[in-house]
Structures are given as C-alpha cells and as structure tokens.
N, C-alpha and C positions, 0 to 999 in steps of 0.2 A: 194346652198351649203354654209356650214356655217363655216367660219376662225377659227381654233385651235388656243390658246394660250400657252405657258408655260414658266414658270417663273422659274428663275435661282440665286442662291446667288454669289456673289462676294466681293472679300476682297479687300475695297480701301482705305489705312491709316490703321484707327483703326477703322471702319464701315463695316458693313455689308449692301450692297443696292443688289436692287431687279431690273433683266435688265429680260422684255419681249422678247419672240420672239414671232413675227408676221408673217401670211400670206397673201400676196396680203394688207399690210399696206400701208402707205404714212405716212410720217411729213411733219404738219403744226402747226402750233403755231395760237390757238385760245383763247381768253378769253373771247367770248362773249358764252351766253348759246339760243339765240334766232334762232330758228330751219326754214330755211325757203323751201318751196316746188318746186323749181325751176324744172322743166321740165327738162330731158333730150332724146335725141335720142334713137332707139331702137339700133343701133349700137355701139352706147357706153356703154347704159346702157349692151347690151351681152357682151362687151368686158369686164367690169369690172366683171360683170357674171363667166365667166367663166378663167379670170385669177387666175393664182396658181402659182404663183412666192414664191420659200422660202428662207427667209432672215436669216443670221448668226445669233447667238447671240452677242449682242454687249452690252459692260459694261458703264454705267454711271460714268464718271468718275469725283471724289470728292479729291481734296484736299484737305487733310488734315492739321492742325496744326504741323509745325515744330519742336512741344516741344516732348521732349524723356523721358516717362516717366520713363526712368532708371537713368537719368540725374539728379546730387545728389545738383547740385546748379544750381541757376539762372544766366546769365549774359547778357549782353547787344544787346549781338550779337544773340540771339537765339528769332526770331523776327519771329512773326503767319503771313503765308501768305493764302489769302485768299481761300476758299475752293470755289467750283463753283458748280450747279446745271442747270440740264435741264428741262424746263416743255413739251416740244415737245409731242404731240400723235401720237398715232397709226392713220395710215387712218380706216374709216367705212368698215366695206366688208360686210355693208349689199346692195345687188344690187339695180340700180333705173331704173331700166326693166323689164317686164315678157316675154319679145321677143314680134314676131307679130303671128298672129294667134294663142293667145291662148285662151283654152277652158275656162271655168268657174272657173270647179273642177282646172285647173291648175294654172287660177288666183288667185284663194283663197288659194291652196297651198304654192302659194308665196308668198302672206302677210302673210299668218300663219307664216311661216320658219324666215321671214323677224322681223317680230315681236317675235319669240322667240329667236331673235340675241340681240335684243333692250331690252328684259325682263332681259336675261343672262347679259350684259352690263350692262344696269342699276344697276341691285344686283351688279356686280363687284362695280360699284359707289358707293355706298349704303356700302359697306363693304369695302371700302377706306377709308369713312368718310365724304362722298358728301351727299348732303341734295338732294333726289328726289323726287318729286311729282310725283302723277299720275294725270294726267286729267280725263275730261268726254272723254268717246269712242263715237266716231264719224257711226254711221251706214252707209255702202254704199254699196249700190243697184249695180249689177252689169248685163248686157246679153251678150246674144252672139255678140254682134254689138262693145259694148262699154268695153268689159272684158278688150283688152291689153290696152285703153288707160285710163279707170279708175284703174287698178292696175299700171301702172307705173306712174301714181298722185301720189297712196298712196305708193309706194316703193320711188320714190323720196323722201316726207315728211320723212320717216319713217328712208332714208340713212341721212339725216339733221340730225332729232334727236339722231339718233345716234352716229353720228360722234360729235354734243354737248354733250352728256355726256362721253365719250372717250375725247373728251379737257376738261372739269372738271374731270376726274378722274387724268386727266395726272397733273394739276395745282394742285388737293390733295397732287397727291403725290409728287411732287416736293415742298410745301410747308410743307409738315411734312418732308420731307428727310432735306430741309434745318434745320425746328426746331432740328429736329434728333440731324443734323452735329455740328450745333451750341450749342447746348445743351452740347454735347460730347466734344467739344474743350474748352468749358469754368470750365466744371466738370475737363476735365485733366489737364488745364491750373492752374484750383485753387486745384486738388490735390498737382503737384508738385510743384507748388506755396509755397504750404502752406506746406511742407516737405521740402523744401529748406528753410523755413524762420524757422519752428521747429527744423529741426536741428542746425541754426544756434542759436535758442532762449535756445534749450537743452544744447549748449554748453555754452551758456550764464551763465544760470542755475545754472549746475556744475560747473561754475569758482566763482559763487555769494555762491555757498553752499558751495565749496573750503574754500573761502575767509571767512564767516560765521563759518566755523568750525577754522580758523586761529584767529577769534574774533576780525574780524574788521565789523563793523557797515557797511551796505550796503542799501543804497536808489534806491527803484526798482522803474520807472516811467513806465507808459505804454502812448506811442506814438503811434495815428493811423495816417496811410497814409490813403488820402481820392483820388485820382485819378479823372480827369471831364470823370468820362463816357459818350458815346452817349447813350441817350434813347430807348429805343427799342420796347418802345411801337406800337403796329401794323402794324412793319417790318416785312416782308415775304421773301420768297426767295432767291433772292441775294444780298439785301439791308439788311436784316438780318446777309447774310455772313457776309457782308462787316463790317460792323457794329460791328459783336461779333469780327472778327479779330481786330481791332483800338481798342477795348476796352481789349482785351489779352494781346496786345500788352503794354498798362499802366499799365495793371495789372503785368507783369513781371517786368519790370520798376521798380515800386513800391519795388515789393518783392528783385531785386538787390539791392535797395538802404537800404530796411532794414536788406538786412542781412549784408552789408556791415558795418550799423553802430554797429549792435550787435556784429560784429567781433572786430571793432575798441574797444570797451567796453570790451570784452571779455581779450584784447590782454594788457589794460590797466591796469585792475584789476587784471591780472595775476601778471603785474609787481608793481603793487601796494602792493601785499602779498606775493612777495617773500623778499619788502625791507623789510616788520616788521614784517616775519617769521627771519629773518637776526637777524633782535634787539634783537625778543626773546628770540630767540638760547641763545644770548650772557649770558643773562639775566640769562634765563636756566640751562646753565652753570654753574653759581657762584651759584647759590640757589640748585644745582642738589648736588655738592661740599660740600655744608655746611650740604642738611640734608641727606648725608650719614656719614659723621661724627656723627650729633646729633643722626641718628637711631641706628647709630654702639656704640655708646656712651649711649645709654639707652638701648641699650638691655645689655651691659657690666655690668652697673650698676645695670638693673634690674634681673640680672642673679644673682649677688654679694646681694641683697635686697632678691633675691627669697630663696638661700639658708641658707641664714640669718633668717629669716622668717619661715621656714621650722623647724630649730633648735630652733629658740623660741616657737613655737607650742610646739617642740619635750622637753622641759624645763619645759615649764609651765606643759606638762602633765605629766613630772615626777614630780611635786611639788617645783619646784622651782618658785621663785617672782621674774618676770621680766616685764623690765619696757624698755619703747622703745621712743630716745626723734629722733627729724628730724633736720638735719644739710643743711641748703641751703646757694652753694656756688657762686658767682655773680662776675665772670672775669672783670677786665674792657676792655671791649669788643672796639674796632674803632665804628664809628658812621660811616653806611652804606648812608646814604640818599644822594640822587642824583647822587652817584657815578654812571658810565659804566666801559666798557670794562674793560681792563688792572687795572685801576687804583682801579675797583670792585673787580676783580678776587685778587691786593696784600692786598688790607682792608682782603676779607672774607680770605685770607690764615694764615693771622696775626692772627684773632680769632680764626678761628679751632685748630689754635696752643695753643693756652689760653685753648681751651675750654678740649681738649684731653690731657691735663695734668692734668687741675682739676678733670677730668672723673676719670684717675689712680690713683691720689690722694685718691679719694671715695670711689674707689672700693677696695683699700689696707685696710683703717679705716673699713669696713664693714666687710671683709674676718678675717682682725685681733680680730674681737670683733666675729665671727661665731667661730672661733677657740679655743677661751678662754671661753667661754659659752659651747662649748661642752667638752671642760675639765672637767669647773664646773659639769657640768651634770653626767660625767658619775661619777667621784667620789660622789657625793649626789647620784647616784644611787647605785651605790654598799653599800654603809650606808644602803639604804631601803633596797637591796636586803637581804642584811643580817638581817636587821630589819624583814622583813615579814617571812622569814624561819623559824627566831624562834618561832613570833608571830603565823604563821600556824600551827608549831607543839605543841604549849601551844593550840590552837583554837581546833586541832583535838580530844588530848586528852582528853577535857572536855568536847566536844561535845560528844566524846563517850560515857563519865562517863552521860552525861545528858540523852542522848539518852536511856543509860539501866536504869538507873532510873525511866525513864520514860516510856520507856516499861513496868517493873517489879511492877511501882503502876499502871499502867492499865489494867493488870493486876491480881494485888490483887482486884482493887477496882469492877472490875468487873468480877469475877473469879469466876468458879462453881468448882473447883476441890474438890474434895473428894475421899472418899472409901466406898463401899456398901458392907455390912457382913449378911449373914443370919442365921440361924439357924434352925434345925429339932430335936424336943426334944419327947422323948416317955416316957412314964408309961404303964410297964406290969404289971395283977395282977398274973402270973406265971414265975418269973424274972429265976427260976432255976427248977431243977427235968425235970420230963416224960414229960409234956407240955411247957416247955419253948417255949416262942417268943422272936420277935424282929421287929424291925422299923426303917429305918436308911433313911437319907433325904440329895439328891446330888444338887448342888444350883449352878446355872450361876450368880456369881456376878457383872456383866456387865446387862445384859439386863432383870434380875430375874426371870426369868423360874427356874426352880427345878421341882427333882422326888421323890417320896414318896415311898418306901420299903416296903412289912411287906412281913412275914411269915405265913403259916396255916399250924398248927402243931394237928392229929389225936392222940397223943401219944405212936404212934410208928412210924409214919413217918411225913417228912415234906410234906404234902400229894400236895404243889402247893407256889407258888404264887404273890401278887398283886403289881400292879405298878398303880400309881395316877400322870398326868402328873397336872402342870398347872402355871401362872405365879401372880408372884407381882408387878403390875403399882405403877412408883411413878415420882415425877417431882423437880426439883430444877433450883431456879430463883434467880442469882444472886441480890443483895442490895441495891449495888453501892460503900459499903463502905467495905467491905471484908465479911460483914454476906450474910446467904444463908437462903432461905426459903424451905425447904422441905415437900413435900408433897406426902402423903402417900396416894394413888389414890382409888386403887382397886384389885382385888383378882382375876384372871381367870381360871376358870377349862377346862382343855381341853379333857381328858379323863383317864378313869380306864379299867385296863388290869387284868383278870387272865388268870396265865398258870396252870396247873394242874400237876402231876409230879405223885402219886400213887393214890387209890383208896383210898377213906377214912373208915376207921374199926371202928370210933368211933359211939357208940349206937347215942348221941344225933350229929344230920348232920344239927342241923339250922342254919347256918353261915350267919352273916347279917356288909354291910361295911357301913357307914357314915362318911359325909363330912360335916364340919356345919362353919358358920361365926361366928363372938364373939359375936355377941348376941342369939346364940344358933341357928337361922334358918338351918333347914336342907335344905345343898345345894343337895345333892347327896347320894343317897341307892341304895345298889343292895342286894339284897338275894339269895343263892345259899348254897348246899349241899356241891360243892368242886369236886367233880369229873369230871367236865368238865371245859373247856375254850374257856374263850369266853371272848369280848372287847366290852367300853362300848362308847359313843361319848357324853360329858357331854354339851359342850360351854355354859357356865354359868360364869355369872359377878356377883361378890359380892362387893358394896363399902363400903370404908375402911374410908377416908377421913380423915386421921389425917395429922395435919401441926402445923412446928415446927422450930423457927429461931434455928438455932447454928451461933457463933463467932467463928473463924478462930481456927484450933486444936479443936474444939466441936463437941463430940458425941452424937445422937438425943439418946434419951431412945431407949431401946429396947422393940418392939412394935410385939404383938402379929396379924397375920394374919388369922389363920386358928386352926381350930380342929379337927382331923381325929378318927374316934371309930370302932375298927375290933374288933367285938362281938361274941363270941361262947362259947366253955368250959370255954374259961381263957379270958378276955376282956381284949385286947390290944389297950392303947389313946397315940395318939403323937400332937404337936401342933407347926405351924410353926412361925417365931419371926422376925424381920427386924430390923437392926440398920445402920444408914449412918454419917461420919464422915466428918466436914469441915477440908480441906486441904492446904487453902488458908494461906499465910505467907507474909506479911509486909515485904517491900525492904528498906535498910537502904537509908539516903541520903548522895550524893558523895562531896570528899573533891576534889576543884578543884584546878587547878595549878594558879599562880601569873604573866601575861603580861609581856614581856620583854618594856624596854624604848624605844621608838619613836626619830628618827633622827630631828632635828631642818634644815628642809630648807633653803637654803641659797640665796639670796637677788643678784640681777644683772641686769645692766644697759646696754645697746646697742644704738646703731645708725645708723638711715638711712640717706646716704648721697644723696641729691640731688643736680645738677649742670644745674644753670641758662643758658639754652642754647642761642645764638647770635642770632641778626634779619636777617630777609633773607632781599635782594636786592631789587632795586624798580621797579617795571614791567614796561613794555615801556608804554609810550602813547597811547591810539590804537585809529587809524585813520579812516575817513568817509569817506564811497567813495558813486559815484552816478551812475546808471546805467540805461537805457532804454530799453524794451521791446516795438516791432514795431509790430503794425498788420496793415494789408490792407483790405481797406474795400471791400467788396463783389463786385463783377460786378453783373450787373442788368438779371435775367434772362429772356430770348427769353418769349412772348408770344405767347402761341400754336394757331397753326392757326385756322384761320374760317374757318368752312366746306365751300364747292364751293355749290351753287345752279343748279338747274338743273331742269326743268319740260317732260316731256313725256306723249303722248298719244296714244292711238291705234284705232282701226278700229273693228266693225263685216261690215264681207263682204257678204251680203245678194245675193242667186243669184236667176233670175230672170228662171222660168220656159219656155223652148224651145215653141213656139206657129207657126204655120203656118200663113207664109206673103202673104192678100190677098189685097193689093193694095203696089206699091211703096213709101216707107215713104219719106216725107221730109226732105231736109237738116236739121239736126238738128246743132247749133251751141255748141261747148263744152265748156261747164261753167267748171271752177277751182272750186272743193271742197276743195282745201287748202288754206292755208295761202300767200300774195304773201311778198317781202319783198323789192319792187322796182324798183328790178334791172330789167335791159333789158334780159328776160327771151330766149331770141332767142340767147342767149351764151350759153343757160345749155349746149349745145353740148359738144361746145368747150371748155368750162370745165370741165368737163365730159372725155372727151379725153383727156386732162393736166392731168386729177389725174389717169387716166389708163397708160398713159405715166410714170408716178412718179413711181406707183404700179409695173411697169416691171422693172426699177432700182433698184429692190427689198430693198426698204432704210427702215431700221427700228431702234429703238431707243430701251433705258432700260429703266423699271420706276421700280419705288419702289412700292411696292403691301402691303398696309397697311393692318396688321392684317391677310393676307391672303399666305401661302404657297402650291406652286402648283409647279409639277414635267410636 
C-alpha cells in the first residue's frame, strides 16, 4: 500500500509556504543521505505495513519581519524579529516486510510497489531541487525458500533510501523557504526603507526647489550610510534567518538616522528662506512703488507723445513743415544705495514725488503744442480746401475742352465720313410722238445696289417692261491726316426681269437688251419678241478699279459705271455714274482757363517731453545654504541555496522456477546482499517498532513544495 500526499497553501506574514499532509509519517530530522539495509522483524515490518494513521494538516510556521509595509516612516522601535523554519520529514511508508510465507509473484510485487514509492519520491526530490542519482540495479534471484527473507533485505534497503531522499527533500525545502523568507524581508525591509528615506529626500527636494525658486544658492551633498552587515555568504536556514534579521535591523537604523538628518535640513532651509523671502518683500515693496509710478507715468506721457504724434503725421500730410525737437527732464532724485526698510520706502516716496510732477509738467507742454498745431492745421487746411475747389473746377473744364479736342482731331485725322451720290442718265432716239420711251435709275446710296427701268413701247401700246438689278463695289481708307482714298472696285449684275403687259402689233418684233462695261465688253444680252415674261440670273463681276484721293469737303469726279442698250424700233442707251464726297472737317483748338494761386504752407515746431525716471532699491544679499542627501548602502543578498544530494538504486527481482526436492537441502547460511552500515543489526527490530510506535501518534509536519502544487 502506498502513502497519499497533498499539499496545502498557507498564509504566514507576508509568505505563502507549503504544509504536507501525510499518512502513517513520522519526524525525524536527518542530514545524512547514506541509505543503510538494516534488517528488520516480520512483525514490525507488517505493523508498519499495514498502519494507516491520518494526520491533520499542520502549518509551518514563519515569522515574519515586523516592518508594516503601510508604515510611511522608519523609527527605532520597529526592530526585525527573527523568522524561523523547520527541516523535519515525513517518515518512509515504504514497508520493510513482505510478511512470512510469501510466494514469488508476491515478493516481487512488493519490491515492484516499494520501488515505485522510491521512484515517485525521488521525482518529488528532483522537482524540489535535490540532485538525485541513479545507480546500477542490483539483480536478485529469488525461490520459494528464500522469497520473504530476500525481499525484506531488499524492502528494508529500499525503506532506507527512501526515507534519504524524503530528509533531502525536507532540508531543500526548508533551505529555499528560508532563502524565500529572507529574501522577502530584506526586499520589504529596503522597499519601505527606501520610501521612508524618499519621502523624506522628496521633501528635501521641494524645500531646496522652494528655496532655489526664492534665489538662494543651495549646496546638495550626497552622504552614504555604509552599515557593518553580517556576510551571508553560504548561510542556510536559520543562520540565514538570523542573519538577514541583524542586518534589517542596521538597515532601519541607517534609514532613521537619514531621514532624520534630511528632516533636520529640510526644517532649517525652510527657515533660512522665509528670513530672505522677509528682506525681499521689503525690497519689493519700494521697487513695486516706484515702477507703478514710472509705468503710470510713461504710459501718461506716451499717451500725450501718441497723440501728439498722430497730429503731426496728420500736419505733415496736410502740407504743413513740422519739425519735432526732444526735451529730457532729470529731477534731482535722493540717492537710493544701501538704504532698507522705512528709511528706503521715505527716499523712494520723495522721488516719485519729483518724478510725478515732472510726468504733468510734460504731459501739459505736449497737449499744449497738439492743440496749437491742430489749429494751425485746420486753418492751412481750409486755404487748400478752398484752393483745390477752384483748382478742380479750372482742371475739369479744360480737361473737357482737351478731351473734345482730342476726340474731334481723332477723328478727323482718322475719319472716313462722306456721302455716296449716283446717277441713272438715258438717251432715247424717240424722246416724243407714237414710240416714245423711257429709262429711269433708283439707287441705294449706302451700300450701292440700284435698279435700272426702261419701257418697250409697239406704238400703240406699252406692250411690257424690263428691270436690270445690280450693285457698285467701292471702298474708302482713311489717310491719317483727314484725306480719304477712294476706290472704285467693281460693277455686279444680278439679274434682268421682263413683265409683259399687251401683245406686241408692231411688224418688226426683234427686240434685243445689252449690258456692257466702259470699255464696251458686253456683259449681258437677251433677245426676245416681247410677248412673254420671263427672268433672267446674270451674276456677273465687271472691274472698275478707279482710285482717287479727295481732302476733306472734296468731291471724286463723277465716274462712269455702266452702259445699258434696249434696241428695237427706237434704240433706247442709259449709263450709270458714281460720285463720293469727303466729309471730314478740322476741330478748332481750345482756349483753356488760368490756375487759381496755391496756399503757402505754414512752418511748426513741437515737443516731446521725456522724464528721467529714479533708481530702483538695492536687492538683498542672497544667501548659501548647504544640504545633504542620505542613502543606505544596500544589504548583501541571501545566497540561493545548494541542491541537497541524494543517490538511489533499485533491484530486478529474478524468480527462480518451482522444481521438485529430491534430497534434503543443507543448511544454507544467509549472506546480506545489501549494504551494512555497522550498527548492531539485532535492533532493526526495535527500531522498527519505535518508528511504528511514532507512525500511530500520527505526527506530521509542513514543507514547502518547490515548484510543485498539488491538491
């Protein structure tokens, strides 16, 4: 049967430890790792077999360090009492009996079981932090003769080594609980250590920064507390306690004494900068005095300067000549140097008295000369105004007169105007009597189109007739100088029309019209009898090309265009004529008006007054003070401990095949396969029964379970 463990946390101080419970344990306190095979009874060996005693849980109990980390200062009385630790183990519960009469298969079952109590243990070791070895496994033959007392050999060795590595697990962990605890109380010791000595270094601080922003000079030293710590080099367990408490204990010490002296400093310098915030004030005072006078006293003046200043701008840009000189006035003021108190404050009141009469003085002579300057001004202003009125209305008139002048030759000189006249002129050879005709000519004088008339006369009736459409091109290009070029382009026919009106009676019906240019080309013929109508579509260009300067009021010749011939009984000729006249007329030039006279500006002097303002007071002496900053040197910290050692080996339990006994065997004497270890082996008994005795007291301990939680 094989002992359950489980493992429990608990809250001791400011620690968390680890308390086993056990069954069928014992404590003993072991530090040796050497495993020895002692022999025992099979009556004890079952008794411890089969006991099943169960033990409470029971807490390892750790004092802790005294110091509260909520505790905002150190002081003399809060002194580290030592914390304590137990290394105690579990007893073995692996048995060291197979009882008597057992079989083979039952002895090997029980080394098996036995040995995976010692495997399970070991790892527990092993994962506490204990250094385990394995050994070589031992081989053991076993029969039916020798099975119980060769397995209660190897169960005895096997409860040995077991119960060895269960006292190095127990010494593990009571050497890391101790680093633990130690650890933990010197970390909390120098956290609020070191929080009780910053606060008092921060208070420090701000009375040095206080005093620094009041501009007194401050000497910061830095003073370490050095403390004789104990060594602590490979201390364990409670020599360790003991150890890290004595050395907590200087360390508090230490940080008393420095934050005392920081306080002493703190409490010194306070009163060191409230005497020469005292002085300044005073100082402040008289100097605060004077330069609200002097700021009240130059904004007066510069108010009196500004509007001063404003009107002279305003002067000069009406045309007036000003001239600006600077008057500095210099009180005889008291001599301030070395004075204080009282005796400073009746000096500086005697010159702001000086100084604020001179100010009104200044400001009178400045307002007075603003005042008479804008007199001057506005009278020299009304002179121009009245000057400019006139001069604008002489400026407008004759700019008008310029203006039309100058439109009226721009004009001429570049003017195409004219008038375009035409004419329609006919010769009948039957002007009167039976065949009279006629020819009349209706004229666009704008863009020269005209129509062309005639008659066709059978001599008894006017039997129709003809219209001739067509136009006269011509172009005119101003000179520059009022002449014009005209030119006489060309000649367009657009068409000829007869209407018909009676049948024609006359014997001869040859009726023939022409249209011709002046050099005779016939532009146009139609032949016809006269008793029908009908329209004809000429569009024909005949060029003309005559060109002809005229001067302004000159008319071109009149220029013949065309030649019309209606031929029949009676030949009726008309001929059309162009004439175009320059239009253009010369602008006289303008008689302008005479300037009225110009104001003479008038000449002005002013003044800026300036007033010498007093010395301010002489600032105090500023003082040196000296201060210390304390630190505490570090305590030494715990060396983590050495793993514990620990060796383990185990057994195959070989069993011997059942054979039939055919002689009586010999006494055989029984040799130990184990290890012995000196002792008078004829106790195992009664040892053996002491720790079954122990085991029914059901006494069990806590340990600490490094690295390992287990419910």
């Amino acid at each position: 049967m094989q002992n359950s463990k489980k493992y429990k946390l608990y809250k001791s101080g400011k620690l968390w430890v680890v308390g086993a419970v056990a069954v069928a344990g014992v404590a003993v306190s072991a530090n040796t790792t050497q495993v020895s095979a002692d022999t025992v009874s099979n009556a004890d060996a079952q008794a411890v077999k089969t006991t099943d005693a169960t033990q409470s849980d029971k807490q390892v109990q750790l004092t802790a360090s005294s110091t509260d980390t909520t505790t905002n200062k150190a002081t003399t009385d809060d002194t580290t009492k030592t914390a304590t630790v137990s290394s105690t183990s579990e007893k073995s519960t692996v048995p060291t009996t197979a009882g008597t009469s057992v079989t083979q298969d039952q002895a090997k079952d029980a080394v098996d079981k036995a040995q995976d109590t010692v495997k399970d243990d070991a790892k527990t070791a092993s994962d506490a932090g204990v250094d385990v070895t394995t050994g070589k496994t031992t081989d053991v033959t076993i029969n039916d003769d020798n099975a119980s007392s060769k397995t209660n050999e190897v169960l005895s060795d096997l409860n040995k080594q077991d119960q060895a590595v269960k006292d190095a697990t127990a010494k593990q962990q009571a050497n890391d609980q101790a680093y633990q605890t130690a650890t933990t109380e010197k970390t909390d010791a120098t956290k609020q250590g070191q929080a009780d000595l910053d606060n008092a270094t921060s208070d420090l601080d701000k009375q040095v920064d206080t005093t620094e922003k009041a501009g007194i000079k401050v000497n910061v030293e830095v003073a370490q507390s050095s403390p004789e710590y104990k060594d602590l080099s490979g201390l364990e367990g409670q020599d360790l306690l003991d150890a890290m408490a004595y050395n907590i204990n200087l360390y508090k010490q230490a940080i008393a004494d420095g934050v005392a002296s920081e306080k002493n400093d703190t409490e010194a310098l306070a009163k060191l900068t409230a005497e020469y915030q005292q002085k300044q004030a005073d100082y402040a005072k008289a100097n605060a005095d004077r330069d609200e006078a002097v700021e009240k006293g130059q904004s007066d003046l510069n108010n009196a300067t500004s509007d001063l200043d404003k009107q002279v701008e305003a002067s000069k840009n009406a045309g007036l000549d000003v001239s600006v000189e600077v008057s500095k006035v210099s009180p005889k003021y008291k001599d301030l140097t070395g004075l204080e108190g009282q005796d400073l404050l009746d000096a500086m009141a005697y010159n702001l008295d000086l100084y604020n009469k001179a100010v009104v003085t200044g400001v009178s002579t400045e307002k007075a000369d603003t005042e008479t300057l804008t007199k001057l001004t506005a009278e020299y202003q009304k002179q121009v105004a009245d000057y400019e009125a006139q001069k604008a209305a002489v400026d407008k008139a004759n700019a008008d007169k310029k203006a039309a002048y100058e439109k009226a030759l721009e004009d001429y000189m570049n003017g195409t105007n004219h008038t375009t006249s035409m004419t329609a002129q006919t010769q009948t050879d039957a002007s009167s009597g039976q065949y009279q005709t006629f020819m009349n000519a209706t004229v666009d004088q704008k863009i020269g189109e005209f129509t062309l008339e005639h008659d066709m006369n059978d001599g008894v009736h006017i039997i129709g007739h003809g219209v001739l459409k067509s136009k006269v091109n011509w172009k005119i290009v101003a000179n520059g100088d009022g002449t014009e070029t005209v030119t006489i382009s060309s000649i367009e026919l657009y068409s000829y029309t007869y209407t018909n009106a009676y049948q024609n009676q006359a014997v001869n019906q040859n009726i023939n019209f022409h249209v011709y240019d002046n050099d005779g080309n016939d532009l146009f013929s139609v032949y016809h009898d006269g008793n029908t109508t009908f329209s004809k579509t000429i569009n024909k260009t005949a060029q003309i090309n005559k060109t002809f300067k005229i001067s302004p009021n000159e008319t071109s010749p009149l220029t013949q265009v065309l030649i019309v011939d209606d031929n029949w009984i009676w030949n009726t000729h008309g001929q059309v004529s162009t004439q175009i006249k320059n239009t253009n007329v010369a602008p006289k030039a303008p008689i302008y008006e005479q300037d009225p006279v110009k104001p003479t500006a008038p000449k002005a002097t002013v003044h800026h007054v300036q007033v010498v303002a007093h010395a301010k007071g002489q600032e105090p002496a500023v003082p040196v003070a000296s201060v210390k900053k304390v630190t505490v040197a570090d305590m030494p910290n715990a060396d983590k401990p050495k793993p514990q050692k620990v060796e383990v080996h185990y057994y195959n339990i070989k069993k011997t095949p059942k054979v039939e006994k055919t002689e009586t065997p010999k006494a055989v004497e029984t040799a130990s396969i184990l290890p012995h270890t000196n002792a008078n082996e004829s106790h195992g008994g009664v040892l053996l029964s002491a720790m079954a005795g122990l085991a029914s007291l059901g006494l069990a301990f806590g340990i600490s379970k490094k690295g390992k939680k287990q419910n």
